[in-house]
C-alpha positions in Angstrom: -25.5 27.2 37.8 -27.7 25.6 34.8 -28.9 29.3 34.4 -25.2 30.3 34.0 -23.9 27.7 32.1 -26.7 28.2 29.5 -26.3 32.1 29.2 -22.2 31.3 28.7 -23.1 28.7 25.8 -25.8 30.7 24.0 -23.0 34.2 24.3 -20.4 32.2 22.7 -22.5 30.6 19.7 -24.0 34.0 19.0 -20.3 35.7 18.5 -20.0 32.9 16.1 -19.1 34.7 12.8 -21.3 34.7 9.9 -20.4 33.2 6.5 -21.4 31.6 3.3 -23.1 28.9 5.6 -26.1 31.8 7.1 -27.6 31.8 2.9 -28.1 27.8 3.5 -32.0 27.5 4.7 -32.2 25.3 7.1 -34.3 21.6 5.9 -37.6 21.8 5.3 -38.8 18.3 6.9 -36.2 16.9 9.7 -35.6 14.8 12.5 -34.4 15.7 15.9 -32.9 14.1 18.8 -32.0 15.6 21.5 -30.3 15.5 25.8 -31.0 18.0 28.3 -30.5 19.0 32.0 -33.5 20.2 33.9 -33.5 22.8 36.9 -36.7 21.9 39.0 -38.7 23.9 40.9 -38.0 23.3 44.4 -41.8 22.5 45.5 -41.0 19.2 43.2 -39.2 18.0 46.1 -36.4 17.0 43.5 -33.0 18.5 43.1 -32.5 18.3 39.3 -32.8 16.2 36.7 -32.1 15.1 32.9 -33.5 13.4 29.9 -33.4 12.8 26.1 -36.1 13.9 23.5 -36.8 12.9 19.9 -38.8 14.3 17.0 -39.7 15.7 13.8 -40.1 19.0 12.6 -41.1 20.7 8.8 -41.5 24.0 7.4 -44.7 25.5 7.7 -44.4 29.3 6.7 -41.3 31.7 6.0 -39.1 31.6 9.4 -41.6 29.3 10.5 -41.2 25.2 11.8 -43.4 23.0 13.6 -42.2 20.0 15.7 -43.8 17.3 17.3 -41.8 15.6 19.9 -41.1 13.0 22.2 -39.5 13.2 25.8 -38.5 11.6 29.1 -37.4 12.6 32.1 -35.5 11.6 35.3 -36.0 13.9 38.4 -33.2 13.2 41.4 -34.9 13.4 44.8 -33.9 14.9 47.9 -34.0 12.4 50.1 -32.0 8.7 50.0 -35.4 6.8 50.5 -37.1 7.8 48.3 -37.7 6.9 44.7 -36.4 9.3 41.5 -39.6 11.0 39.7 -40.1 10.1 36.5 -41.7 12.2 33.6 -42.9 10.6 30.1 -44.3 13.6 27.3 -45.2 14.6 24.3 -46.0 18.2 22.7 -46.2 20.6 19.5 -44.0 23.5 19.6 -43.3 26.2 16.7 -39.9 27.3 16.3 -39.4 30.9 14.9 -35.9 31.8 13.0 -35.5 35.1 14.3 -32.5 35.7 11.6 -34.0 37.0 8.6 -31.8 34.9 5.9 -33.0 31.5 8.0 -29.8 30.5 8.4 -27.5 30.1 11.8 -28.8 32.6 14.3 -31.1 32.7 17.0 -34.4 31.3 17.3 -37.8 31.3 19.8 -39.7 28.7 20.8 -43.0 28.1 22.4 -45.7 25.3 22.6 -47.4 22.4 24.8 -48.6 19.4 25.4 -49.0 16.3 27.9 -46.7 15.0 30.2 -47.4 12.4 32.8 -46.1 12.5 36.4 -44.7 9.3 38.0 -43.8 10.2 41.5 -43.8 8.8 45.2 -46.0 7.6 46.6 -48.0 6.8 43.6 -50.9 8.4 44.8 -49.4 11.4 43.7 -49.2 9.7 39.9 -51.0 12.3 37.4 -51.4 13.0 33.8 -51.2 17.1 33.2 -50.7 19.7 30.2 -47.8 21.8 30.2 -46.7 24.8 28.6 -42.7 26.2 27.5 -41.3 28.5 25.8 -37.6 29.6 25.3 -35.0 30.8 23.5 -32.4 29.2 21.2 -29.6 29.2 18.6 -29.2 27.1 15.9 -25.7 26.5 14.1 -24.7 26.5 9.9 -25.0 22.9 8.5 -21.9 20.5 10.0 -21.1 18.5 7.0 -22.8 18.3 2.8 -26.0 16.4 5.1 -27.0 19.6 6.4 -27.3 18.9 10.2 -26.9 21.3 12.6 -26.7 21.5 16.1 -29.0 23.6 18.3 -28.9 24.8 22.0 -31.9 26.1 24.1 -32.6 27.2 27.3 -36.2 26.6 27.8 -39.3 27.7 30.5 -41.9 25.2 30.9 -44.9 24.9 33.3 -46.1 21.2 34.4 -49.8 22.1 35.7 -48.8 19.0 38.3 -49.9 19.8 42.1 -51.4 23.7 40.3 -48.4 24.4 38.5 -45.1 23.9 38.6 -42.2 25.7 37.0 -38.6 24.0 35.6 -35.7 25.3 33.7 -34.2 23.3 31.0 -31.2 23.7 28.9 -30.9 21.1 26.0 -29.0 20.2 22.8 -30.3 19.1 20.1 -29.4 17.4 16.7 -31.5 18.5 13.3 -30.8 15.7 10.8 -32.6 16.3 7.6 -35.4 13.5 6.6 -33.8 13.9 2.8 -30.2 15.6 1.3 -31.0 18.7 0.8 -28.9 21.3 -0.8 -30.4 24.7 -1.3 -28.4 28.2 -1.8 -29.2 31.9 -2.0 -27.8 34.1 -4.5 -29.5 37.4 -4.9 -32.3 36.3 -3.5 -33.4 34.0 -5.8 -33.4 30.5 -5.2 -31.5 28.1 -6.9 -31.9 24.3 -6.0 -29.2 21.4 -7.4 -31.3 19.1 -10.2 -29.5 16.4 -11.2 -28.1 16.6 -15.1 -29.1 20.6 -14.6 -26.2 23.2 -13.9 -27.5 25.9 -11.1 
């Protein structure tokens, strides 16, 4: 159902129509924050789950952001006696605008990190690396602040008890570190100065 519900959201952002908005680059330094739902995999003995992220992300080559971010994690169990699972992480991902103007369209994402398991019995308590990677779309600037909203579906792989795979589907808030206003006219850039005219 997560699967579905994702693929729904993503097909209707995407017929979206372009405008003015797409020439607007997206910030160069930003701040994120961010809810999602989690599909685990069923050897996590967990049905699903949810959480809430934060971060900060900044340019780093044409098309190209890095992020660094913060998450945690609530995983329901299956049975009524026993304790929710609990994840706490923390990873680098780069996010690659896959529309060539940088503007609202479709983006990839991949990285890793360290997340730490906190399960029953606590025996089972581990610190492991993880891997994701997914597929997003990111939305024109809401407002003269420039933040936009995104939403991802997302693979990831928790190398907890050998590996362990989840789907996630998330939203996320980009609110620029600074107003920034920065248009495109025939490709050239031309950036608002104060006491200059563009």
């Amino acid at each position: 159902r997560l699967w579905a519900c994702g693929r729904g959201i993503l097909g209707l952002l995407c017929a979206l129509p372009a405008s003015a908005g797409d020439q607007v680059r997206p910030a160069d330094r930003y701040f994120t924050t961010s809810a999602f739902w989690v599909g685990a995999d069923a050897d996590r003995k967990a049905d699903r789950g949810a959480g809430v992220g934060a971060g900060f992300g900044w340019w780093t080559a044409p098309r190209l952001w890095t992020e660094v971010r913060l998450f945690g994690t609530i995983l329901e169990t299956e049975t009524e006696n026993s304790s929710d699972f609990y994840q706490k992480g923390a990873g680098l991902d780069l996010v690659y605008q896959l529309h060539p103007q940088g503007g609202s369209g479709l983006y990839a994402v991949a990285g890793g990190g360290v997340i730490q398991d906190d399960v029953t019995p606590d025996s089972g308590d581990s610190t492991n690396g993880y891997v994701n990677a997914g597929l997003g779309y990111r939305s024109m600037p809401l407002g003269n602040w420039g933040i936009r909203l995104r939403t991802e579906a997302r693979w990831m792989n928790d190398r907890y008890a050998g590996g362990l795979n989840d789907f996630i589907l998330g939203f996320t808030l980009e609110i620029p570190s600074a107003r920034e206003i920065v248009r495109v006219f025939d490709r050239s850039v031309v950036a608002a100065t104060p006491g200059v005219a563009p």
